[in-house]
C-alpha positions in Angstrom: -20.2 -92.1 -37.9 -23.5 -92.2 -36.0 -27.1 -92.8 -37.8 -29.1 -89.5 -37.4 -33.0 -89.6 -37.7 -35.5 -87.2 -39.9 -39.0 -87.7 -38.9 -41.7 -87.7 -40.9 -45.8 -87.0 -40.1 -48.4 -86.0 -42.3 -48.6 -82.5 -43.0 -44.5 -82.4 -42.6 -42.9 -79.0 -44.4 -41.3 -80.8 -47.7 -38.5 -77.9 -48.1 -37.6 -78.1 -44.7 -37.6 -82.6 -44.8 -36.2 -82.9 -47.9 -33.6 -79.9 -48.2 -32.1 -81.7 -45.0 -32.0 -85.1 -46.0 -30.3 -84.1 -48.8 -27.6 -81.8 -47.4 -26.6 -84.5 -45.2 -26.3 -87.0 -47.8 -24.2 -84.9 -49.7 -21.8 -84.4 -47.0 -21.4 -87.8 -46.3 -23.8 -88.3 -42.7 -25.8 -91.3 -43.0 -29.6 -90.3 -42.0 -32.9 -92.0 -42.2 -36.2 -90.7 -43.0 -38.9 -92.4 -40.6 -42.3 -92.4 -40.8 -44.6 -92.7 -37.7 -47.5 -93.3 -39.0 -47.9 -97.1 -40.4 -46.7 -96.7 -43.6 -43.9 -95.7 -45.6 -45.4 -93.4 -47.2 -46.1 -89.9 -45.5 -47.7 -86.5 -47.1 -46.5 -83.5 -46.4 -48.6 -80.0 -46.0 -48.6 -79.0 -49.9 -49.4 -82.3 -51.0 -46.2 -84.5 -51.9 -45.7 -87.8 -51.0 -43.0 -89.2 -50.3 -41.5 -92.9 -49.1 -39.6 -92.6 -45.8 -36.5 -95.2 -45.3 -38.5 -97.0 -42.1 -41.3 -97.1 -40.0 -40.4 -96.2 -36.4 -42.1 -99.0 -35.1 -39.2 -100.8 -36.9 -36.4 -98.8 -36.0 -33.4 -98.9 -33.1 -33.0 -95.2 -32.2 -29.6 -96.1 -29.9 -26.6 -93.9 -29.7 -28.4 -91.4 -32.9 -26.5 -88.6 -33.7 -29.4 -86.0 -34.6 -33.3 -86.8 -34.0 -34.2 -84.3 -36.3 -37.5 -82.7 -36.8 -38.8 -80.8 -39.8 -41.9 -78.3 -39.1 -45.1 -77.6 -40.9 -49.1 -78.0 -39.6 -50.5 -79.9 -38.6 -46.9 -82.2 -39.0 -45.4 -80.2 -36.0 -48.5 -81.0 -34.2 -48.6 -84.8 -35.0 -44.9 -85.5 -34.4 -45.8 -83.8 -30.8 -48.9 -86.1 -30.7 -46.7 -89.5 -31.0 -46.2 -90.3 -27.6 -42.9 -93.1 -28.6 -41.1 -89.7 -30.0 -41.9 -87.7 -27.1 -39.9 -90.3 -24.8 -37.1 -90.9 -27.6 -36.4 -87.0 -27.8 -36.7 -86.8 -24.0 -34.0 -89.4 -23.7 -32.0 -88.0 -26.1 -31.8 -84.4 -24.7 -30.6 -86.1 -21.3 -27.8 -88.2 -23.4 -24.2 -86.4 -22.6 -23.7 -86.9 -26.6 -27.3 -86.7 -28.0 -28.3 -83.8 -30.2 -31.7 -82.3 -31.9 -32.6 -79.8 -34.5 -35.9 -78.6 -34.9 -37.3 -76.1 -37.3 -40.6 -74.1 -37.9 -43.4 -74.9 -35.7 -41.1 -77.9 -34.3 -39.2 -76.2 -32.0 -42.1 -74.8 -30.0 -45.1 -77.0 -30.9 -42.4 -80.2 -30.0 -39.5 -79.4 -28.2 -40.9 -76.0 -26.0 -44.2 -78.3 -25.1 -42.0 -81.1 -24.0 -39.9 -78.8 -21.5 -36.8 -79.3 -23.8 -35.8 -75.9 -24.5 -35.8 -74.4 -20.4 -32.7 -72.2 -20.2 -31.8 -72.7 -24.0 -31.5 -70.4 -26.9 -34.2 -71.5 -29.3 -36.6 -69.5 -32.6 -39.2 -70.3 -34.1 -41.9 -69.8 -37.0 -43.6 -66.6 -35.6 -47.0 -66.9 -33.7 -45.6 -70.2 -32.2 -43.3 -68.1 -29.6 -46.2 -68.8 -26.6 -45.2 -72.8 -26.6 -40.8 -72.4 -26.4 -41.7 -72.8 -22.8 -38.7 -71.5 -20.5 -36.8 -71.1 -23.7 -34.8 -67.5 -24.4 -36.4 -66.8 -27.8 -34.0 -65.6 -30.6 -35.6 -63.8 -33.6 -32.7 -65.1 -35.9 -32.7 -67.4 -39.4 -30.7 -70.6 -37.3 -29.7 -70.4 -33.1 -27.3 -73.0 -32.0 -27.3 -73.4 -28.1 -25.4 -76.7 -26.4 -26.9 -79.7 -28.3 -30.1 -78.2 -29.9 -30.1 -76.5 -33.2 -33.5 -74.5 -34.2 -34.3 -72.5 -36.9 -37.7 -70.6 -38.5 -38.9 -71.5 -40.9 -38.8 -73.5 -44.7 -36.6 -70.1 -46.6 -33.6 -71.0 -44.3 -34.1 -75.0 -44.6 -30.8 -75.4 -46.6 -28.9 -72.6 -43.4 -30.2 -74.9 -40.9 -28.9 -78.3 -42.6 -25.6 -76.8 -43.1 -25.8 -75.5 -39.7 -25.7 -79.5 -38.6 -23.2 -80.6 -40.7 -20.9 -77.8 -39.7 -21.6 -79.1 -35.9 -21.3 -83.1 -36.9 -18.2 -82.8 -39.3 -17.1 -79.0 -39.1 -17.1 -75.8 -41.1 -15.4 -77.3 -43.8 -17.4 -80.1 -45.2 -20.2 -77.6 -44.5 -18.6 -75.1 -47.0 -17.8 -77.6 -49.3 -21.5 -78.7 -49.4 -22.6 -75.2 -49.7 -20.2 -74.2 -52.5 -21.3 -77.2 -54.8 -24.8 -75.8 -54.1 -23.6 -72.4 -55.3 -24.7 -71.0 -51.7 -22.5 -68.3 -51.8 -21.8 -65.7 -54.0 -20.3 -66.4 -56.9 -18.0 -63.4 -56.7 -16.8 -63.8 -53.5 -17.3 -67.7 -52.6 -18.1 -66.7 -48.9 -20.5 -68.9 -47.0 -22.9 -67.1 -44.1 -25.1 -69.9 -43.0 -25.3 -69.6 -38.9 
């Protein structure tokens, strides 16, 4: 199985890095956090630090499964700022195989200011629905279109990770995940997560 990639800047949404990293895991998908600033450790918007796995200056990014962007300000803005992850995101959006998932700001501050999104379904956190430039805006929790996955915001963090491992290893391993999370209800052990 492919490496996937969760970057980290300062001022990074911690539910929406962390929840992800961690559903993943769980389900078995090897991902890296990666920090591009020049350290390890990285602070998100409400204060908590935490160490990333690499640096992106010391990192191979071939043949990744998911570049993955959490959202939060100004992280959204400073991920869009780094000019090596504008070029790394721009390759892998033109890579047959390669896939991205942005949420929050991330989407639109990143993806829709690159010219990623044209002609996709994409959402967003609202107020940022000016920068999904070309995109078809979506007002929905998650929107999966071709090899992007978006969603809006840090309450549907955990809906968006199991939205990518339902797309990497398929709806059951995603339920399975969910269910040992007790994301459904107990009564009726039904998942709904995109």
């Amino acid at each position: 199985m492919k490496q996937s990639f969760l970057f980290l800047a300062d001022g990074f949404e911690e539910i929406e890095a962390l929840a992800t990293v961690d559903i993943l895991r769980r389900a078995g998908l090897p991902v890296k956090t990666v920090s591009i600033t020049h350290s390890l450790q990285v602070t998100g918007a409400h204060g908590v630090t935490v160490k990333a796995d690499v640096l992106y200056d010391n990192t191979l990014f071939s043949s990744a499964e998911w570049l993955i962007l959490p959202g939060g300000m100004p992280g959204a803005e400073n991920l869009y700022n780094f000019a090596p992850l504008q070029g790394l995101l721009e390759a892998q959006a033109s890579s047959p195989s390669g896939r991205i998932a942005a949420i929050c700001a991330a989407p639109a501050v990143v993806l829709g200011q690159l010219g990623l999104l044209r002609g996709v379904k994409a959402t967003c956190y609202p107020g940022f629905e000016s920068k999904l430039e070309g995109a078809e805006y979506v007002d929905a929790p998650v929107v999966s279109d071709g090899k992007f996955i978006t969603a809006n915001g840090p309450a549907n963090a955990m809906r968006w990770a199991l939205t990518i491992v339902d797309e990497t290893v398929g709806r059951q391993m995603a339920i399975e995940v969910a269910a040992g999370m007790l994301y459904y209800p107990q009564q009726t052990r039904t998942v709904d997560f995109g």
